[in-house]
N, C-alpha and C positions, 0 to 999 in steps of 0.2 A: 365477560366479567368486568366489573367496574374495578379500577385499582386505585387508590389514594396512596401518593406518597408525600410523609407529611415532612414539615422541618429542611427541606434539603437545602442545599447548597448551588444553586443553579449557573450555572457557565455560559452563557453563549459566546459567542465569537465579538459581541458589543459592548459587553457587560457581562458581572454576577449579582445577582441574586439572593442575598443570604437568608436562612430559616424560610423557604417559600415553601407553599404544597401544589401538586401537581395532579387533579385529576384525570383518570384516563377512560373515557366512554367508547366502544364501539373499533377499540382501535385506534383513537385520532386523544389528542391531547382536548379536551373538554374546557379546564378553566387553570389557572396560574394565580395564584393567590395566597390569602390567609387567614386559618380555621375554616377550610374548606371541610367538608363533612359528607358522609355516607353512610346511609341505612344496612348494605348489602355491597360485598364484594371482599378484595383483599385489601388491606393496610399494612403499610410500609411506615416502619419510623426511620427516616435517614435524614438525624439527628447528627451533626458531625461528618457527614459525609457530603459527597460533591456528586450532582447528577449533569454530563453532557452530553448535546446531542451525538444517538449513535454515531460512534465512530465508523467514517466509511474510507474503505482502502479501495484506490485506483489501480493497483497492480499487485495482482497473485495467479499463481497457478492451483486447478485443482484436479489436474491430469487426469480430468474423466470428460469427452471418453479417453479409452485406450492405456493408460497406467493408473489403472485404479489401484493396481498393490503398493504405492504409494502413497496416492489419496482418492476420495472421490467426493462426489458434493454432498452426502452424509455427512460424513466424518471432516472432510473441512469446512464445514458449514458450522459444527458444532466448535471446530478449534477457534473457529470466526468467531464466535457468541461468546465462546470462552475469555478471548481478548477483549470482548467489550467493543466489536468491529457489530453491526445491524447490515449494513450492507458493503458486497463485495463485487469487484469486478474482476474477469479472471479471465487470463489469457488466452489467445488462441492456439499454443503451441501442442495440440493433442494429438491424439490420431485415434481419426482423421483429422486435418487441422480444420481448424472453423474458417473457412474459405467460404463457407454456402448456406443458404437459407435451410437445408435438411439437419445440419449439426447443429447449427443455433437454435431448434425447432428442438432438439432432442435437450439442449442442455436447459432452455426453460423450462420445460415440460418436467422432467425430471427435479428441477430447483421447485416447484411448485408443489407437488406432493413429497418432496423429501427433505429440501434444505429448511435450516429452521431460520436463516437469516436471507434478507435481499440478496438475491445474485441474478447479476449484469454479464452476459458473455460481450467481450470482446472479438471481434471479426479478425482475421486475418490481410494488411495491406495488400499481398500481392497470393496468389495461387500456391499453393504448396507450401508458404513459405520462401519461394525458390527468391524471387525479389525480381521477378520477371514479368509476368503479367497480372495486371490488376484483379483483384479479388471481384465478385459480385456484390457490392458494397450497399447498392437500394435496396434489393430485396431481403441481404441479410439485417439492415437495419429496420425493414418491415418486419421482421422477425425476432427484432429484440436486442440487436447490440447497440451499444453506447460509445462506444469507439472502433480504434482499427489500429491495429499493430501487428508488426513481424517480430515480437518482442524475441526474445533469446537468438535473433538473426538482424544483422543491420540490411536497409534497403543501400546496397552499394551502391546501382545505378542511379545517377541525380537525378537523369531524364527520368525513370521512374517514379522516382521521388516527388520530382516535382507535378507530373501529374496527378498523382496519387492525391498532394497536399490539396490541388484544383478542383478534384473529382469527390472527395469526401466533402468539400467546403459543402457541394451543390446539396448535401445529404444532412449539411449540422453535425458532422462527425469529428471528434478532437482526434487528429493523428497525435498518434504514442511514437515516438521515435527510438529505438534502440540503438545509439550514439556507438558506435565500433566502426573502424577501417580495419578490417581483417587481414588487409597488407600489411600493416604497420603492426598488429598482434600478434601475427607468425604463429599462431597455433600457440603462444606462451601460456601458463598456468598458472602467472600470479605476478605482482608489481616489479617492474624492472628496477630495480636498486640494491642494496647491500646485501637486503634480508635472501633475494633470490639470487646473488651470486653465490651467498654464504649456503644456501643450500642444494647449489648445483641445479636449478631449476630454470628451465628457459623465462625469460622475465617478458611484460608486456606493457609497453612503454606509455605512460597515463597522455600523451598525446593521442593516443590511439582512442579515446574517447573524444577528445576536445576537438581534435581536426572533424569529426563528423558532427559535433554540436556546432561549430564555426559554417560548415556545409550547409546545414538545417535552418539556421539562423538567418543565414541567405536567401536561402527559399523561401522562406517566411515575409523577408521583408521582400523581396523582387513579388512572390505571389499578392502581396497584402493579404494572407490569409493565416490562419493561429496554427501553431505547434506547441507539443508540449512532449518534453525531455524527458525519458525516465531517468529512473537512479543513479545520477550526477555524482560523482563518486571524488571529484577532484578541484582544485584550487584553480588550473586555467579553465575549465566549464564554467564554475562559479563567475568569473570576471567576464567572462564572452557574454551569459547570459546578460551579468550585472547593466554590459554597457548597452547588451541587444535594446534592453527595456528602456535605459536612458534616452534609447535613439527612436519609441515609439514601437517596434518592435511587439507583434504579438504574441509572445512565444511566454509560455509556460513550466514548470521543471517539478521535479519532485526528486525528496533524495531519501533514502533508508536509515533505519537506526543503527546496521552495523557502520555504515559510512560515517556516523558521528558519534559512536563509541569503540572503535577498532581500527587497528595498521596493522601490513602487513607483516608486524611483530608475530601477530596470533598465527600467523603460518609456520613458527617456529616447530619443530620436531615434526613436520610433515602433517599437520593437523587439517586435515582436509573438511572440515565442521567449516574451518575458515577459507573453502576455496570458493570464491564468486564471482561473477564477470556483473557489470565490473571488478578488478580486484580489489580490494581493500590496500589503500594507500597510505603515507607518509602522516605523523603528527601535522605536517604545514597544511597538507588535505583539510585535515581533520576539523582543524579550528579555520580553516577558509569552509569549510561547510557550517560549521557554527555558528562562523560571522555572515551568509549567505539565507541563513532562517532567522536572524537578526534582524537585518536589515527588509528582509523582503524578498530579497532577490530569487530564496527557493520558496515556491509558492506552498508546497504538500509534503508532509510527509506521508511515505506507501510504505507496503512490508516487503515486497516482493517475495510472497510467502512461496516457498519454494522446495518444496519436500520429497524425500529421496530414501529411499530405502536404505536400510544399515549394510546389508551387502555391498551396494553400490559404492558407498563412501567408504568402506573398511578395502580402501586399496592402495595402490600406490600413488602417489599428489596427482602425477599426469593423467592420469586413467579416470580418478573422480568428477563425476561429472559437480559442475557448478551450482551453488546454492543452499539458503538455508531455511528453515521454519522459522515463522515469523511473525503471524499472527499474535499469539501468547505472550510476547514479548515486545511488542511495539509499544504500549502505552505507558508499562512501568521503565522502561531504556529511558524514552523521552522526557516525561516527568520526572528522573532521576538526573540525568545528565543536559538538559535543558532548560526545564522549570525551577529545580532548585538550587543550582549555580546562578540565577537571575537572566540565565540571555532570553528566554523566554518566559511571559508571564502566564499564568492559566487561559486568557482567554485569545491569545496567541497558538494555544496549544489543540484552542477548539478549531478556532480555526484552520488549522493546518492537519488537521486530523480528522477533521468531519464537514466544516461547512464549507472549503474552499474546494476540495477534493469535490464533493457534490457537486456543486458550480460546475466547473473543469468538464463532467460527464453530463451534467443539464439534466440533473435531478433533484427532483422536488424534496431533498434532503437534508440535512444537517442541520436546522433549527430549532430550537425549543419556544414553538410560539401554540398558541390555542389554532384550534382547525388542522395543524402538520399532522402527518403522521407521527406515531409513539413511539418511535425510535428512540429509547434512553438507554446511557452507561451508565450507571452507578458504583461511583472510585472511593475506598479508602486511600485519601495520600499521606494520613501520617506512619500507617502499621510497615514497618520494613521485613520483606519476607524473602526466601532463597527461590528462584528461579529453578525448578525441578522437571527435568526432563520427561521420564518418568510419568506425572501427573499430564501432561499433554494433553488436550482431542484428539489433537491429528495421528493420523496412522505413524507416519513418519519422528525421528526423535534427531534429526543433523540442526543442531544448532549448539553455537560455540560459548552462549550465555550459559550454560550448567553451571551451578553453583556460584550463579552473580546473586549479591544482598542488592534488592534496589525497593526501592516506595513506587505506590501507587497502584494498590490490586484492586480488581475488577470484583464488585459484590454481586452485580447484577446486571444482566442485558436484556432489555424489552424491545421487542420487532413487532412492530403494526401493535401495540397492548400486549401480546403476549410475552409473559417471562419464556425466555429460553434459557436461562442461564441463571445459577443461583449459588453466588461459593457456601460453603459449608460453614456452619458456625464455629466461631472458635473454639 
């Protein structure tokens, strides 16, 4: 089906675009122009409204195989479109973990007839997870991953690390680093500071991130070969990163939206919605992550979508496991707390949301040019609306935004030409 969308607002990552039409033939963006026309198909007037390339998220989980009562690549596939996300990449921490060419084999197969947006599996660094012996990293990237991480476990061993960082180079595979020294976090359940003494809760000291980004950073420069950081959660990451780069350095970072609209205030009355690793830190965090997507220094924002059944989190702080839903809430947080405060501009916001993320995984993604693929979002930023749990995709509802006012909802998500996603009229 052919689809014209007329009037929009267009974003890329170099430029906008205003009042442009956007035909779409066969799945691929056709032509970019004005009073572009059509015999047959669908018409869209997005008049007033802003279209950018699918947004694509570097780090999510969608726990299938093995916790599907959580999520599976149905249902987060759909929470993905909901968000205005076309493609996703999604961790290996399953079970069985993606260690091997058989599970990567099942989770495209499966993304193919069921997901309704791009999905990218993610390999496993090391076997098991264990952070011991290197994963089968050729043949699972014959088989479809885009990276390699031991996400939700740090690679302790450097010696491992470092070959790991060596052995992926030979493959074009961006390692994902999962930044923790598990000595120094002592099994804690949330930021070492006031808020966790005042509530009696083992604290975990935000060095405990940065001594393994300072680590990683090293390897990076002794290998000469690229790293890239996940969810940077703190103000010495920020600065190690800042000066890695100054010094040539090819290392990369991403950080989340609870990291730059939340501390670990929201831990208050045990509210485990806000428990994460990393934890959510200090206001000084906060606005050093602000000023870190300012300046450059954090290259992506990800969701780290991360969903958990209401039993699971309905327990006491220590016992909940880490993590929140994130998809649905990534674009209006950013454009709320980012784009309209001025640290970020709109086409700063593409960038860091769709076309750099792409780059990063070396996919032919995040552009709105003729010949790409149709990957489009289409955003209301002026209508402010409440963030409602409730209305979800995902199976899962752990997230600590219920009842935030913020701007910037998702009208529509197109993956390869087709709509998968359409909010309801007002």
């Amino acid at each position: 089906m052919k689809i014209l969308i007329s009037k929009a607002n267009i974003v890329n990552h170099d430029g906008i675009k205003m009042g442009s039409d956007i035909l779409i033939e066969n799945g691929k963006i056709a032509a970019i122009g004005e009073h572009l026309t059509i015999e047959a198909g669908r018409k869209i007037n997005a008049e007033n409204l802003w279209v950018f390339p699918g947004l694509v998220d570097a780090h999510c989980h969608l726990r299938d195989p093995g916790y599907e009562y959580k999520e599976d690549i149905i249902s987060g596939s759909k929470s993905a479109a909901r968000g205005g996300f076309t493609s996703v990449a999604c961790m290996p921490n399953t079970n069985p973990v993606v260690d091997n060419s058989a599970v990567v084999s099942y989770i495209t197969e499966k993304a193919k007839s069921e997901a309704v947006v791009n999905v990218y599996p993610i390999g496993a660094i090391t076997k098991g997870l264990k952070g011991e012996e290197l994963s089968e990293m050729g043949s699972m990237k014959e088989a479809g991953i885009v990276a390699v991480s031991d996400d939700g476990r740090p690679v302790m061993n450097s010696s491992v690390m470092k070959k790991a960082m060596v052995y992926a180079q030979q493959f074009n595979l961006p390692v994902i680093s999962h930044c923790e020294d598990l000595d120094l976090a002592e099994e804690g359940s949330m930021n070492e500071g006031a808020m966790s003494t005042k509530l009696g809760l083992r604290g975990i000291p935000s060095i405990a991130e940065s001594v393994m980004v300072s680590r990683d950073i090293l390897l990076a420069e002794y290998n000469n070969v690229p790293m890239h950081i996940a969810h940077v959660s703190n103000r010495y990451s920020v600065e190690l990163i800042r000066q890695a780069k100054k010094r040539g350095v090819k290392v990369t970072c991403e950080t989340c939206p609870h990291y730059f609209t939340l501390t670990d205030k929201a831990c208050e009355n045990y509210n485990t919605n806000a428990k994460m690793n990393p934890p959510l830190q200090t206001e000084d965090d906060v606005l050093a992550i602000k000023e870190g997507l300012r300046d450059g220094t954090i290259d992506i924002i990800a969701t780290d979508h991360a969903p958990h059944h209401f039993d699971e989190k309905n327990v006491e702080f220590d016992c909940a496991p880490n993590g929140i839903v994130g998809f649905e809430t990534a674009f209006p947080l950013a454009y709320t707390y980012l784009v309209e405060p001025g640290i970020l501009s709109l086409t700063q916001l593409a960038e860091k949301l769709s076309t750099k993320p792409a780059s990063i995984l070396n996919l032919d993604k995040g552009i709105i040019a003729c010949g790409k693929d149709a990957d489009l979002t289409m955003v209301d930023l002026d209508t402010e609306f409440t963030i409602n749990v409730s209305e979800f995709a995902s199976k899962s509802k752990n997230s600590p935004f219920d009842g935030w006012k913020v701007k910037g909802k998702i009208i529509m998500t197109i993956v390869n030409g087709k709509i998968v996603f359409e909010a309801s009229p007002k």
